[in-house]
Rosetta silent file (secondary structure, phi, psi, omega in degrees, C-alpha in Angstrom):
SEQUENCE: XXXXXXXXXXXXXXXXXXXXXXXXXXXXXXXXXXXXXXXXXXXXXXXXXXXXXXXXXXXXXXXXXXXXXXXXXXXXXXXXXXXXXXXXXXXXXXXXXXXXXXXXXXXXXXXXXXXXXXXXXXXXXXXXXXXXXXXXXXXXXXXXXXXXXXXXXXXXXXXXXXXXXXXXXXXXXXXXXXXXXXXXXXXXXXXXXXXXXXXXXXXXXXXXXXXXXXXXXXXXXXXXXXXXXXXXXXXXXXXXXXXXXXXXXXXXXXXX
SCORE:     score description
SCORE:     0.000 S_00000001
   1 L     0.000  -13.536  176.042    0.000    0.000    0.000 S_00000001
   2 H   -50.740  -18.206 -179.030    3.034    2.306    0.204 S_00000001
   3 H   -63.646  -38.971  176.726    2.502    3.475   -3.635 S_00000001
   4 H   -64.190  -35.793  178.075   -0.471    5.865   -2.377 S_00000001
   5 H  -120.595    9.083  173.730    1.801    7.867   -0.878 S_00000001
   6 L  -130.630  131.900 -151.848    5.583    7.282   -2.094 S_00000001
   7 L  -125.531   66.115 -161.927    5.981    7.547   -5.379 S_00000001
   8 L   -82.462   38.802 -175.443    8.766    4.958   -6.406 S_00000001
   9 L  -153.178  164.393  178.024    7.966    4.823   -9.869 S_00000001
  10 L   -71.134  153.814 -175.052    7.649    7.437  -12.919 S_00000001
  11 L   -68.687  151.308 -171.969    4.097    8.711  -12.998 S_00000001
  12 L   -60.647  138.595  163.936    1.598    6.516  -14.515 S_00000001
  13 L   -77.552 -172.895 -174.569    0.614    7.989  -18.452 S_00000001
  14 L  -124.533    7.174 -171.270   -2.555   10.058  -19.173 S_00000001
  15 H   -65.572  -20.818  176.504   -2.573    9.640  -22.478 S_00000001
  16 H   -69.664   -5.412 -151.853   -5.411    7.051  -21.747 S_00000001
  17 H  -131.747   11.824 -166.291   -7.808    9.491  -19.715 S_00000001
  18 H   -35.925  -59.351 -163.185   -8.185   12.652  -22.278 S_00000001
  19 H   -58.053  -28.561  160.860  -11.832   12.801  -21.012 S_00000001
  20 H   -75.011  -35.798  167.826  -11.098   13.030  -17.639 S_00000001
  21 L   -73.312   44.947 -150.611   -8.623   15.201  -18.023 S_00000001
  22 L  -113.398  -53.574 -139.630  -11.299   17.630  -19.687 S_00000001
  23 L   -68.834  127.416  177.648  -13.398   17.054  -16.482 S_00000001
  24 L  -116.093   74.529 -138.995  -12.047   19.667  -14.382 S_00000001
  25 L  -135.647  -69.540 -171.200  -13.783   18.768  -11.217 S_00000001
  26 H   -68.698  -25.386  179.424  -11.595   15.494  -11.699 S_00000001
  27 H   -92.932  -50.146  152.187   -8.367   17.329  -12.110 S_00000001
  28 H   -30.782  -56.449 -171.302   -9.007   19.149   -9.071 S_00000001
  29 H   -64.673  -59.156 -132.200   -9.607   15.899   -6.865 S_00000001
  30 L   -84.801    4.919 -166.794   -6.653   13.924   -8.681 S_00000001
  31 L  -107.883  -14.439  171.459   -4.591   17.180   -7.885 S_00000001
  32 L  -124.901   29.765 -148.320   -5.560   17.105   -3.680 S_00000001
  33 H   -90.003   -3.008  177.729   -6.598   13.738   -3.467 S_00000001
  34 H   -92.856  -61.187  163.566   -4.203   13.371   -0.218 S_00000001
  35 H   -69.961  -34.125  154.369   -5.586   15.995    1.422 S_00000001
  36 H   -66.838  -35.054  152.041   -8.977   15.356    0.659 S_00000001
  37 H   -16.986  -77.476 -168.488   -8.268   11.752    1.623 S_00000001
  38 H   -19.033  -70.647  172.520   -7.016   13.071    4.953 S_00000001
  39 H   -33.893  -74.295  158.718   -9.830   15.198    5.584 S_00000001
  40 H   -60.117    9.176 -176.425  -12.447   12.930    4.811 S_00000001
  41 H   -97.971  -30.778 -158.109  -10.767    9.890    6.892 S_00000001
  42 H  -119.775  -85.151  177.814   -9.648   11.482    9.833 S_00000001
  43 H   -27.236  -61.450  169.086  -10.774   15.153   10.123 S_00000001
  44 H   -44.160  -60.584 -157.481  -14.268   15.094    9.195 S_00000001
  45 H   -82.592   -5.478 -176.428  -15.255   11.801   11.410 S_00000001
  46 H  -103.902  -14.706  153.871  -13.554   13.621   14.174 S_00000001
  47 H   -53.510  -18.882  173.849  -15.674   16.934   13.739 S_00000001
  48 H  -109.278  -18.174  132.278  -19.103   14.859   13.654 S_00000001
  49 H   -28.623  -88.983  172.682  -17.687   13.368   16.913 S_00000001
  50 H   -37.710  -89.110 -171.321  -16.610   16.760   18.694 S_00000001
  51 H   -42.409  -41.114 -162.469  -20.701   18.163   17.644 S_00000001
  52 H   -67.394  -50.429  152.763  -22.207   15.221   18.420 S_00000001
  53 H   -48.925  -45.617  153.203  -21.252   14.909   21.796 S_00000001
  54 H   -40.982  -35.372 -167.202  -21.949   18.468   22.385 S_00000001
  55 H   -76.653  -73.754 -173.115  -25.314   18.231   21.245 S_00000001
  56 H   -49.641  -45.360 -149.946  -26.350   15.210   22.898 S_00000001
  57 L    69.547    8.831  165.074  -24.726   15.735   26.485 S_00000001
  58 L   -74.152  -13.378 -136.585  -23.997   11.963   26.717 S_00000001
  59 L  -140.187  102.266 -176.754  -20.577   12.870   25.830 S_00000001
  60 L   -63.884  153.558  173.778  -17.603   15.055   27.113 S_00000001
  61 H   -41.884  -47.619 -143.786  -16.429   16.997   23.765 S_00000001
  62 H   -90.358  -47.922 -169.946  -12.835   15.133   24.106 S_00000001
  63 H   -91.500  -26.867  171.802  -14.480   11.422   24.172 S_00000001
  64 H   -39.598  -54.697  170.547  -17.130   12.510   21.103 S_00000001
  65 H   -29.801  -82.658 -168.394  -13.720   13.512   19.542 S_00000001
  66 H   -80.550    2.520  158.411  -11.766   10.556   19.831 S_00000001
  67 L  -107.617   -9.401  150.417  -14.227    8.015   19.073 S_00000001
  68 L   -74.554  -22.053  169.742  -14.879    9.872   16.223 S_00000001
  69 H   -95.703   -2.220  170.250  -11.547    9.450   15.155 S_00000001
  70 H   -86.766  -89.318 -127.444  -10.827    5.868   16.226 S_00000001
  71 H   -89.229  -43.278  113.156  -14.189    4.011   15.137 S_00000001
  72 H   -12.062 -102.776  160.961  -15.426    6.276   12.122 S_00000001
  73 H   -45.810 -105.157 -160.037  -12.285    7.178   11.319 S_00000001
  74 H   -53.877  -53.288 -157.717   -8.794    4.593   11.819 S_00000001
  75 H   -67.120  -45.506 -174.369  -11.027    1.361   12.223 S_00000001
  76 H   -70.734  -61.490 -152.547  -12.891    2.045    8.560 S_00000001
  77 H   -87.602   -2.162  133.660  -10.232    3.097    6.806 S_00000001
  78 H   -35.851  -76.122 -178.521   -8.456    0.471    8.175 S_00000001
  79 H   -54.665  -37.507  168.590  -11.171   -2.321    7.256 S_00000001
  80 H   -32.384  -65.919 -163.244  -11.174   -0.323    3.918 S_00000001
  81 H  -103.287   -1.137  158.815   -8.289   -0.386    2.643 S_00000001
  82 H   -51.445  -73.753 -176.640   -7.746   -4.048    3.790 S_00000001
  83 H   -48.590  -38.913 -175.063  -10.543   -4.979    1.530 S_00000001
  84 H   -67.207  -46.001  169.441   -9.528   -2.667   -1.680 S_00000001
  85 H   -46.050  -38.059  162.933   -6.126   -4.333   -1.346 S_00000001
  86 H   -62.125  -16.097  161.143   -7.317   -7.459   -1.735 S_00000001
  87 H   -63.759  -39.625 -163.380   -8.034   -7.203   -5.206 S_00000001
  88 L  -100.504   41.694 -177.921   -4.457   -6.058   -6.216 S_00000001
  89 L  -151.909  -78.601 -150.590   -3.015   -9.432   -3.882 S_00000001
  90 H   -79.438  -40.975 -176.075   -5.820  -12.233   -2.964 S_00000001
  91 H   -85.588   22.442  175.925   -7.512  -11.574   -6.804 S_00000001
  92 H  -131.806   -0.836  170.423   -4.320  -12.362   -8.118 S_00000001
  93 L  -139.997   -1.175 -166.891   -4.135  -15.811   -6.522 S_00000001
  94 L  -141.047  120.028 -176.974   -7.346  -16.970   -5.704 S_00000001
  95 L   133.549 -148.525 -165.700  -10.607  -17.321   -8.105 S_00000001
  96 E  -152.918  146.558 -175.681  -11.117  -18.440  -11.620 S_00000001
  97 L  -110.345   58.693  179.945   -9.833  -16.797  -15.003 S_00000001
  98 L   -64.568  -14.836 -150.655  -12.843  -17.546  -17.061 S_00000001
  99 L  -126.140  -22.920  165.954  -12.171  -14.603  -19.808 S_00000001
 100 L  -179.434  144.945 -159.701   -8.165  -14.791  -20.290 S_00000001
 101 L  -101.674  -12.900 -176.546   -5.230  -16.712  -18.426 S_00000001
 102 L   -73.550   15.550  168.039   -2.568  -13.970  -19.947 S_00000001
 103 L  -132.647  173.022 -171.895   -2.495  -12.200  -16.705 S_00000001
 104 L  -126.493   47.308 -157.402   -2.936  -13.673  -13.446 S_00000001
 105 L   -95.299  118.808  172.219   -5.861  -11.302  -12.635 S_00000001
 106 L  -103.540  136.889  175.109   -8.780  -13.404  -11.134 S_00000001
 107 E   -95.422  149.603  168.015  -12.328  -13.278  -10.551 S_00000001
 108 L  -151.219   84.635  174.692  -13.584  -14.099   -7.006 S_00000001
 109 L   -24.115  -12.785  174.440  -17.271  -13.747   -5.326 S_00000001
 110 L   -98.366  -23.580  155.176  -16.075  -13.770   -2.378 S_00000001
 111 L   -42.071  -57.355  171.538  -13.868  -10.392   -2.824 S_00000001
 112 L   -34.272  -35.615 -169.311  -16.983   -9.090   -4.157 S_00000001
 113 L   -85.305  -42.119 -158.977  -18.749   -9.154   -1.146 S_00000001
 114 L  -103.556  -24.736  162.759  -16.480   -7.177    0.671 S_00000001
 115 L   -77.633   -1.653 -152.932  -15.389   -4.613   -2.233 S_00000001
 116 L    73.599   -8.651 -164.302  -18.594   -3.762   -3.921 S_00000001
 117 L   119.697   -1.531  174.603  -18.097   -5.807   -6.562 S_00000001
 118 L   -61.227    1.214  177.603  -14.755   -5.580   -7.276 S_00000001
 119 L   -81.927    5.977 -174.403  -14.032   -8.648   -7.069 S_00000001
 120 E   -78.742   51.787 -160.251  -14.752   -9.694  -10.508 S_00000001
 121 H   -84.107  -31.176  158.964  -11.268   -8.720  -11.157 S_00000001
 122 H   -62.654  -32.852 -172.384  -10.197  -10.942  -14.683 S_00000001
 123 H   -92.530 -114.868 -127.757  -13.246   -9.348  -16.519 S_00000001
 124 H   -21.771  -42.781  163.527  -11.791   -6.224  -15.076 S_00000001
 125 H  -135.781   38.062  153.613   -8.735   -6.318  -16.500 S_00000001
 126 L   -65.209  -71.766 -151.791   -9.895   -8.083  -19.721 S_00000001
 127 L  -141.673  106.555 -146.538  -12.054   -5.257  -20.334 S_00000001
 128 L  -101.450  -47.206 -157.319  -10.735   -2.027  -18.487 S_00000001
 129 L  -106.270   27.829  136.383  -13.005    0.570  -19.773 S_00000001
 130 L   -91.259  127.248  171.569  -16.512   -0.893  -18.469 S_00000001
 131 L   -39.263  -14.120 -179.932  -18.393    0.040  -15.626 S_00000001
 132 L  -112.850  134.135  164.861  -19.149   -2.884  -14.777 S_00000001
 133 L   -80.206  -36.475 -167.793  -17.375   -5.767  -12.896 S_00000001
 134 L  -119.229   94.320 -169.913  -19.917   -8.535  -12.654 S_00000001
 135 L   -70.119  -36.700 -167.039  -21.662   -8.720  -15.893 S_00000001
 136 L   -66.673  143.892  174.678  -23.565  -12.043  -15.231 S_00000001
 137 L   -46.591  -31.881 -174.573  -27.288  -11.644  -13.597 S_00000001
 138 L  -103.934   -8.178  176.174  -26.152  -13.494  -10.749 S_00000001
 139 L   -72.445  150.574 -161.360  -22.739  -11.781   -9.794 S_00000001
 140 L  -107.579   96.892 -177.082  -22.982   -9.263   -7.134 S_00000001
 141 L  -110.507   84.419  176.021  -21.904   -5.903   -8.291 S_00000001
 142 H   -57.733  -43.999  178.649  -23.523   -3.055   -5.926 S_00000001
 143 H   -54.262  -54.197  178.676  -21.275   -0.584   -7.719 S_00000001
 144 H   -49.402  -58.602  178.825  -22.368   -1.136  -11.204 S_00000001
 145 H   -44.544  -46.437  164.573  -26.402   -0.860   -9.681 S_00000001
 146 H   -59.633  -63.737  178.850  -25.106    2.481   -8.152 S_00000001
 147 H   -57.712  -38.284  175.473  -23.660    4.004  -11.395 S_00000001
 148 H   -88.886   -0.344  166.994  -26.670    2.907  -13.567 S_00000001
 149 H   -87.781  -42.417  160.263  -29.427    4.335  -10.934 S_00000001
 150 H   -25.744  -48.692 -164.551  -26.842    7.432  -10.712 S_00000001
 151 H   -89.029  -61.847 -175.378  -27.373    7.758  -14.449 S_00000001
 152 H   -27.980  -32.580 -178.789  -31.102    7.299  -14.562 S_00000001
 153 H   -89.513  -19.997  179.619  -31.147   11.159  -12.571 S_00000001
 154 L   105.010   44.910 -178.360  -28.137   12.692  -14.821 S_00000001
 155 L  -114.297  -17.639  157.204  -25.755   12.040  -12.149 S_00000001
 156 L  -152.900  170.998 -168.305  -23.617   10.001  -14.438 S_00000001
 157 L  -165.146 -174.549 -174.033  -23.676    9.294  -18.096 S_00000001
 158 L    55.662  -12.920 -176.466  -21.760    7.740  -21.508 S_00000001
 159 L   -36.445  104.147 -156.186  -21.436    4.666  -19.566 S_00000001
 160 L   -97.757  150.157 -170.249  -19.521    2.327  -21.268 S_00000001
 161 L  -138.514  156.428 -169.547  -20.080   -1.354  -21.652 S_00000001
 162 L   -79.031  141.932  167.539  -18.648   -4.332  -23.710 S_00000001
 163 L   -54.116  146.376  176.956  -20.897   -5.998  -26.378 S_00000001
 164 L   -61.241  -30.133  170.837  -22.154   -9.342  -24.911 S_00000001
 165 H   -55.932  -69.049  164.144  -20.680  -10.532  -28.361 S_00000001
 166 H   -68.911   -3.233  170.164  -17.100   -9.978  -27.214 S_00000001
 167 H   -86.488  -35.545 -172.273  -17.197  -11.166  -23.588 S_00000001
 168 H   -80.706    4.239 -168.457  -18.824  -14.176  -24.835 S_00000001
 169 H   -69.818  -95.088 -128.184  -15.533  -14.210  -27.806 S_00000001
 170 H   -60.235  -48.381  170.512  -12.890  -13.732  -24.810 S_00000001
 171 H   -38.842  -74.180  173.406  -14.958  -16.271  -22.920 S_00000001
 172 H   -56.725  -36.714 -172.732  -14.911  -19.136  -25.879 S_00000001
 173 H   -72.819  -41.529  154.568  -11.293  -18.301  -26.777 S_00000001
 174 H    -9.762  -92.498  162.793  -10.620  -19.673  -23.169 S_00000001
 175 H   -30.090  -76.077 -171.789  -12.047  -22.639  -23.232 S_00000001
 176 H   -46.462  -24.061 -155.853  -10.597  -23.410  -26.581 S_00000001
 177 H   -80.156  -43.236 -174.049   -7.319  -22.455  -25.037 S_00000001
 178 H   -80.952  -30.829  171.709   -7.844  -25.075  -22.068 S_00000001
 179 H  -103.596   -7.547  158.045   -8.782  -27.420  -24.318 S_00000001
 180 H   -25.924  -65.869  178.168   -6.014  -27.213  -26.743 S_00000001
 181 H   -38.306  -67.843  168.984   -3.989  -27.410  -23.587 S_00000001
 182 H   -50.933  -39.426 -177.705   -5.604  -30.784  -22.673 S_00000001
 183 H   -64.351  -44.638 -175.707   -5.931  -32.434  -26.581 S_00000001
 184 H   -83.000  -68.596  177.053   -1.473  -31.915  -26.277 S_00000001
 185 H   -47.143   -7.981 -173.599   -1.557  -33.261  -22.940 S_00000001
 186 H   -90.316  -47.345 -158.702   -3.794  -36.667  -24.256 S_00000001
 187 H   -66.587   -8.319  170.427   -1.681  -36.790  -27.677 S_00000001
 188 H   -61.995  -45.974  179.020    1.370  -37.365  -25.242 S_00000001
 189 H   -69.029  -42.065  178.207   -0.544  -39.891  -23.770 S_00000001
 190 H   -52.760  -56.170 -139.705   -2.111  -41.621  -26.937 S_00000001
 191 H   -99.282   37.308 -179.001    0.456  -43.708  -28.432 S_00000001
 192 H  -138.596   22.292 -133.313    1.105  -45.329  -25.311 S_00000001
 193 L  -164.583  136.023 -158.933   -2.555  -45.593  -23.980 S_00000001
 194 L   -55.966 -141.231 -152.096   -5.933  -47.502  -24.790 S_00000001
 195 H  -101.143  -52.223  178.193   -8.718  -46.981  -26.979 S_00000001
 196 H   -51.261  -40.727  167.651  -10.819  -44.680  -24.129 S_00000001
 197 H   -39.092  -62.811  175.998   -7.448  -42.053  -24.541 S_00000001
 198 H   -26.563  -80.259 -171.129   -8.362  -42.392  -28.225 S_00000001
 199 H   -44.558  -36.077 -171.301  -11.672  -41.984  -28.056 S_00000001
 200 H  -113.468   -6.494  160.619  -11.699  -38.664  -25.541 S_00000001
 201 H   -89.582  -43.053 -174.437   -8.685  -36.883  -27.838 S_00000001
 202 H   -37.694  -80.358 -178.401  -11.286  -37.362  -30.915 S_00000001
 203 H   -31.292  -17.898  179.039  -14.271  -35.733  -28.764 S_00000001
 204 H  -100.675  -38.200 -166.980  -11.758  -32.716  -27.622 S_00000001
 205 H   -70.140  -33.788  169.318  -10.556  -32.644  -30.904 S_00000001
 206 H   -40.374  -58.520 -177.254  -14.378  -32.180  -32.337 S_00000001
 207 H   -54.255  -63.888  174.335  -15.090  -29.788  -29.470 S_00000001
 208 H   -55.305  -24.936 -166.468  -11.934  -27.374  -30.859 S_00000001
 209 H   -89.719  -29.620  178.504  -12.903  -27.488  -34.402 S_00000001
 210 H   -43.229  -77.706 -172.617  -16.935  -25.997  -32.757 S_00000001
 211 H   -54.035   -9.526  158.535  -15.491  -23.807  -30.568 S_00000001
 212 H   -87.086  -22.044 -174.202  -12.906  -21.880  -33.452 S_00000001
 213 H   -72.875  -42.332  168.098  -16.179  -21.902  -35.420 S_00000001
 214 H   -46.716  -58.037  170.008  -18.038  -19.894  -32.289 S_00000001
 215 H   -60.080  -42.467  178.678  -14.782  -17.468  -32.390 S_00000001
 216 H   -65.456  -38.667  168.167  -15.259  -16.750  -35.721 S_00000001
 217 H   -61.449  -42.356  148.325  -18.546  -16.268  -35.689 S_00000001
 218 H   -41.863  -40.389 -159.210  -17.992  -13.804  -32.436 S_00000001
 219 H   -98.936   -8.002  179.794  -15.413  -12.221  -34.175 S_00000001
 220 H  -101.814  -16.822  172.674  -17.102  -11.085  -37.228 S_00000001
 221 H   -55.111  -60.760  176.628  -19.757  -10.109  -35.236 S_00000001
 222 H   -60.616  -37.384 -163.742  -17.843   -7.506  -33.147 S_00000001
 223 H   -49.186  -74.277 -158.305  -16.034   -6.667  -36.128 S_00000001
 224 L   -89.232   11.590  159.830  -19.028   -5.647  -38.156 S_00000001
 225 L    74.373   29.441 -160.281  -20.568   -4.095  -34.847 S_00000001
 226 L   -96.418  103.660  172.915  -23.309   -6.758  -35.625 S_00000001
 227 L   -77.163  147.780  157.359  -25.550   -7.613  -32.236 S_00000001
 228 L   -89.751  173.440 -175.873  -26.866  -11.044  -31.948 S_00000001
 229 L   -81.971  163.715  145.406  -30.104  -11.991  -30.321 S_00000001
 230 H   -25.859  -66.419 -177.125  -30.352  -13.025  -26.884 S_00000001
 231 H   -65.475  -15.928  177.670  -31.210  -16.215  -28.036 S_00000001
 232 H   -77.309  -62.600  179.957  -28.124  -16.644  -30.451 S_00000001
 233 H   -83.298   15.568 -173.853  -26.000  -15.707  -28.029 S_00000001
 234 H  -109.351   -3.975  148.166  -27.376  -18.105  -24.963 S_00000001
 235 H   -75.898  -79.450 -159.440  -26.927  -21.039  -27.670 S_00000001
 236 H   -18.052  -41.592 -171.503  -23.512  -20.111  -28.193 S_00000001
 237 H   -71.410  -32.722 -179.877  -22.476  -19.661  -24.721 S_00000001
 238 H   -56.618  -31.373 -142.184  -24.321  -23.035  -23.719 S_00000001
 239 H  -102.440  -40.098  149.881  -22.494  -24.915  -26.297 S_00000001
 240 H   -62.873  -99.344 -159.370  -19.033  -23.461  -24.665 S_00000001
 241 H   -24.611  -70.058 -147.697  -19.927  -24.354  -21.319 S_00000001
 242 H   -61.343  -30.824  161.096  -21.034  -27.773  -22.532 S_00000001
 243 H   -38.607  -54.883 -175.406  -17.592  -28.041  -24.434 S_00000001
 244 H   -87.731   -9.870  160.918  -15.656  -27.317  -21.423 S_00000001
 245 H   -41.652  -41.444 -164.628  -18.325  -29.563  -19.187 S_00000001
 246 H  -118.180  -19.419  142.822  -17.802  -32.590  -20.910 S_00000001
 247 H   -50.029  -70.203  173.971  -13.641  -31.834  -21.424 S_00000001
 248 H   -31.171  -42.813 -173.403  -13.613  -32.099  -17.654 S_00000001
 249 H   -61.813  -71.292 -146.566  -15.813  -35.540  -17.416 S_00000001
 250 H   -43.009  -34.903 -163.859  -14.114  -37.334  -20.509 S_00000001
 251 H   -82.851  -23.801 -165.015  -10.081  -36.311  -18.914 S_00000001
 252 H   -82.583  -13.319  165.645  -11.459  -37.551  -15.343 S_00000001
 253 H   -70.028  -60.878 -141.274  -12.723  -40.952  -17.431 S_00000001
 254 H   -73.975  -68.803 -154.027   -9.630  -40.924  -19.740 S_00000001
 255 H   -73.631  -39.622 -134.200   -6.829  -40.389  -16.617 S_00000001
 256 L   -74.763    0.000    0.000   -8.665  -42.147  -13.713 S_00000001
């Protein structure tokens, strides 16, 4: 956590952020973001202390104070930044890489819970510039519901999100990739190995010639900015799952 406030490395670029740098609301924050940190961590919770106690009379001024800054203050921002840190550590070692293995970036529901959703951290840094971490119906992203009810009032807007075409791509390209992986581990295995070996490299090999047909078909799709129905893509995706569903049985038949 020392990088928020020592700054062993050359600044990050900006060439990525023109629009923010526009905003200057946002250039302001990113230019006092220590001191507004500060403020709001420490300062603030110990000022809503200090009054509170006055007000009420349950409270000398001094103990209002300092349990506003211990409990309020130190213990949340404690608890805080324990949890945001776990994304850039525990979501880098723990979870599942459903959308791409070339980073070691992970998603994990259980992160989620304690981050807002952040823990959906491999779609995150698949696909960098969507609002959303947990695209699926059932993943628990409070932050994404708070930025699209935010936008329903004009409180945010532009919100950008990946076509369902290219998640389900990065998604299938996966899969194929795992079973590629597995079809070279069997052919190692084949010429020294029955008929069932045989039998479960065909079915993987079958499965890889589907699943490059699915990427292609994904791929011309984003390409020509072409959505599919709902119903197109909920074959497709079923047909991946069931690809890597029935890899999994056939190697636990094949090896056991």
């Amino acid at each position: 956590m020392g990088w928020l406030m020592f700054k062993l490395k050359p600044a990050s670029p900006m060439d990525n952020v023109q629009d923010l740098k526009k905003d200057a609301l946002v250039m302001w924050q990113d230019k006092w973001v220590h001191g507004i940190a500060f403020f709001m961590s420490f300062i603030l919770p110990t000022i809503i202390g200090y009054v509170y106690a006055i007000t009420s009379g349950n409270l000398s001024p001094a103990a209002g104070a300092l349990g506003g800054l211990l409990i309020p203050g130190v213990a949340r921002v404690v608890m805080v930044q324990h949890a945001t840190f776990c994304i850039n550590s525990l979501c880098h070692m723990i979870g599942e890489r459903p959308y791409s293995t070339s980073h070691s970036a992970r998603d994990s529901w259980i992160a989620a819970i304690f981050t807002m959703g952040e823990g959906y951290h491999n779609y995150h840094h698949e696909f960098q510039w969507d609002y959303r971490n947990g695209v699926k119906s059932w993943q628990l992203d409070p932050s994404k519901w708070i930025i699209w009810l935010l936008s329903k009032f004009g409180l945010a807007g532009n919100l950008k999100r990946v076509p369902n075409e290219r998640i389900l791509l990065a998604e299938t390209r996966e899969t194929r990739r795992q079973l590629n992986d597995q079809i070279s581990n069997l052919q190692q295995l084949a010429n020294s190995s029955g008929e069932l070996i045989e039998q479960t490299l065909k079915s993987l090999e079958n499965w890889n010639v589907r699943l490059t047909e699915i990427c292609d078909e994904l791929q011309k799709a984003a390409h020509d900015k072409i959505q599919l129905s709902k119903s197109k893509l909920t074959e497709l995706r079923n047909e991946s799952e069931k690809a890597l569903s029935e890899m999994e049985s056939n190697l636990k038949l094949a090896l056991a």
